[in-house]
N, C-alpha and C positions, 0 to 999 in steps of 0.2 A: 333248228338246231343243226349243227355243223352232221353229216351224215357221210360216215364213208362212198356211198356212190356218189355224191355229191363233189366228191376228191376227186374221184375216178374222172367223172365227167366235165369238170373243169375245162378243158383245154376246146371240147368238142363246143361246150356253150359258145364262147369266145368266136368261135369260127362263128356259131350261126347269126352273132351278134354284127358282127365287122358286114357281114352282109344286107345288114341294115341301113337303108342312107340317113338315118337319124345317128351311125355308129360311126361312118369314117370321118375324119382318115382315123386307122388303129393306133398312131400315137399323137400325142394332142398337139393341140397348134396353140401357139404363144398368145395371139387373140382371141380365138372362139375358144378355147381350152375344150373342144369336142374330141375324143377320145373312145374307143368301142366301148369301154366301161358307161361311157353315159347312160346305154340304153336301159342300164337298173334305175335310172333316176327316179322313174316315174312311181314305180313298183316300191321302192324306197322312202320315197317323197309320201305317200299315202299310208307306211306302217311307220313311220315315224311321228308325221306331224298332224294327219288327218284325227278331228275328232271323233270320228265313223270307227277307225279303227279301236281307239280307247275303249268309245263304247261297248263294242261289240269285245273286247276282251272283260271287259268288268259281267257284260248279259254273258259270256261264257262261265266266267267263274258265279256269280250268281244263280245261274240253275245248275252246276255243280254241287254248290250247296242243298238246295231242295232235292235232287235226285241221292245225295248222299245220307240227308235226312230220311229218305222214304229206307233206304236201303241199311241202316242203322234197326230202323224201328223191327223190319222182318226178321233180323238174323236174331238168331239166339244168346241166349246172357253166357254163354261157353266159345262164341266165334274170336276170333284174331281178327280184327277186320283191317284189312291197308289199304294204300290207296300209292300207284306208281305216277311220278309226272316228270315229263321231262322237263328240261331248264333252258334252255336257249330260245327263246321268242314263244315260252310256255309260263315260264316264271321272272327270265328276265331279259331286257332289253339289249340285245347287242347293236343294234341300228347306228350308232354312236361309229363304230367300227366300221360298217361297210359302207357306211356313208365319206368317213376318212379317206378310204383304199378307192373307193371310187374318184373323189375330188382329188388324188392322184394318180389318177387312170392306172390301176393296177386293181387287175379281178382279185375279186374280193373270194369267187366260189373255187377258188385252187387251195382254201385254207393255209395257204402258207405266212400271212399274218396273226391269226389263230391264235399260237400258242405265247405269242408275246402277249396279245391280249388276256390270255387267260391269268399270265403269272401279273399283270401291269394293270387292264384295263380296270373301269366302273363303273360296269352294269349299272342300272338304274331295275328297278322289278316294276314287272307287267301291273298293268292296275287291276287292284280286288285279287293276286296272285296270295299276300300275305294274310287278308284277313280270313278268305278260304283256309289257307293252311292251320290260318292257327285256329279257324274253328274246327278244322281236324283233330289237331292235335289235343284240344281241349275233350271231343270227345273220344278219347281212348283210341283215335284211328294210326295205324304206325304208317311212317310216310317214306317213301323211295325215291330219292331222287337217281332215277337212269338215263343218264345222258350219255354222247356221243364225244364228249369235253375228252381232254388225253387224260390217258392215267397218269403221266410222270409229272401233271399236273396237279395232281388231286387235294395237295396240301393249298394249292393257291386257290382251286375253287372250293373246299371248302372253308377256307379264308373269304373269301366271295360271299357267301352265303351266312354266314357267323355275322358279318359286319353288317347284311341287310338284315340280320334278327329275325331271319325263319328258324322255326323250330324243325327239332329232333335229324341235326344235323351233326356226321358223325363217319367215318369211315366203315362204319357198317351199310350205314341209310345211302351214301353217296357212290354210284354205283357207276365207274366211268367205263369209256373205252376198254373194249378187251375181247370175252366173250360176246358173240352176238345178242342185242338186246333181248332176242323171244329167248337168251338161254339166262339172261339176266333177272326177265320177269319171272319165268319156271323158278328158279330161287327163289323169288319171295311167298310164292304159291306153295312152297313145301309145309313153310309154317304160317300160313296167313290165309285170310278168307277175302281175294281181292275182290275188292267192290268197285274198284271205278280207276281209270286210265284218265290220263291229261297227257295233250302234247299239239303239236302245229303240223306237225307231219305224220300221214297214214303209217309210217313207221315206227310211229311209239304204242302204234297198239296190238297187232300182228306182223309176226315173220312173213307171214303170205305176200303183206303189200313192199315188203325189200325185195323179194324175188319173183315181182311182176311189172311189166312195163307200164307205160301213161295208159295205154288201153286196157288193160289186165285191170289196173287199180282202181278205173270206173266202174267196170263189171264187177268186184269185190267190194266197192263201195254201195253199189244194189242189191248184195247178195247179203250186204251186213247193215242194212238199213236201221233195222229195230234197234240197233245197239245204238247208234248216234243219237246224241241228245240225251243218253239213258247212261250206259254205263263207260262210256266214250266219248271223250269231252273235247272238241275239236278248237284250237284259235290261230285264228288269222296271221300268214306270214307272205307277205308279197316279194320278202327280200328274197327269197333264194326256197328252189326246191326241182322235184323231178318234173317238173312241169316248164321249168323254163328254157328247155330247149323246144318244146312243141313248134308246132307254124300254127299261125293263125287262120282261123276259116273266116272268110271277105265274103262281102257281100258281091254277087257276078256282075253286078248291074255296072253300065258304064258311069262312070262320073258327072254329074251333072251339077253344076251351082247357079243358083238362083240370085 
């Protein structure tokens, strides 16, 4: 999902990317059409077309279901029970989009295509995104959609959503850019008994992991172990996140081919 530090950091990716020799020259050439944006190719090429990725979205929403099942059974016949998920590479597919921006060598992580997409684009939904939901919805769970999408949007993504026929969608339920998400979820928690988080990035389930770096976020990802898998539903996004400016750690060995 589109995530304000992800705005912020834009420009910084870009640098780390141009320095790549798989990335120049930084504007494309009329033959090789190589451009610094290629270097999301690969990362993109595997959440788009790979069926590894499918899978593993359909095995997330899947034991979503069982763990929401267990967590039904315990609570009391007087609980609110909801369930918060984010939307962009949670529920539905934008790959379509930064696939475009790139096959125009134009970065895709400056969000500045974004918001045409949001009033224009057509998402496609993650797979096993709807029939999760609507087995929420069927059993009494209220559902939140809190994403990072703009508010002066809201009418066109909740248009978005209405047309792929997810339930209990609604300018209540749809909960865009504004307040920070952890003051987004605290609202649903006033009147509701949250049982379980969906999202693709460490930021839809704690404010802790927005305001800690790539190393911070592993240490908080071991300190919050028990929740993943449990009431923390994690899915796959190779397009775009705080992770892609890292460096990579190589093996020291010199090169050798056989």
């Amino acid at each position: 999902m589109p995530m304000t530090d992800y705005r912020l950091a834009g420009v910084a990716a870009v640098a780390g990317l141009m320095a790549l020799p798989m990335a120049a020259p930084a504007v494309a050439d009329d033959d090789s059409m190589i451009c610094a944006q290629a270097a999301y190719a690969m990362g993109l090429r595997y959440q788009q077309q790979s069926a590894e990725v499918a899978a593993l979205q359909r095995q997330g929403f899947a034991l979503a279901r069982y763990r929401l099942e267990d967590r039904l059974e315990a609570l009391g016949e007087d609980a609110a029970p909801a369930i918060i998920t984010d939307l962009d590479e949670t529920v539905l597919d934008n790959s379509a989009l930064l696939a475009r921006d790139m096959s125009e060598c134009h970065d895709y992580t400056t969000w500045d295509t974004w918001k045409h997409w949001e009033r224009e684009g057509e998402p496609s939904l993650i797979p096993g995104a709807k029939a999760f939901l609507d087995y929420a919805d069927e059993h009494g769970v209220a559902i939140y959609y809190v994403s990072d999408r703009y508010q002066e949007n809201e009418a066109d993504t909740i248009a978005t959503l209405e047309a792929l026929d997810l339930p209990q969608v609604s300018e209540d339920s749809v909960m865009l850019l504004g307040p920070p998400k952890s003051e987004r979820r605290a609202a649903v928690v006033e009147d509701h008994t949250l049982v379980m988080q969906l999202g693709d990035s460490l930021h839809d389930f704690a404010g802790e992991f927005a305001d800690a770096d790539l190393a911070g976020q592993h240490e908080l990802v071991d300190e919050n172990a028990e929740r993943f898998g449990q009431d923390w539903i994690v899915f796959p996004n190779a397009g775009y996140g705080d992770w892609s400016e890292a460096e990579l750690e190589g093996w020291d060995a010199p090169l050798e081919v056989e």
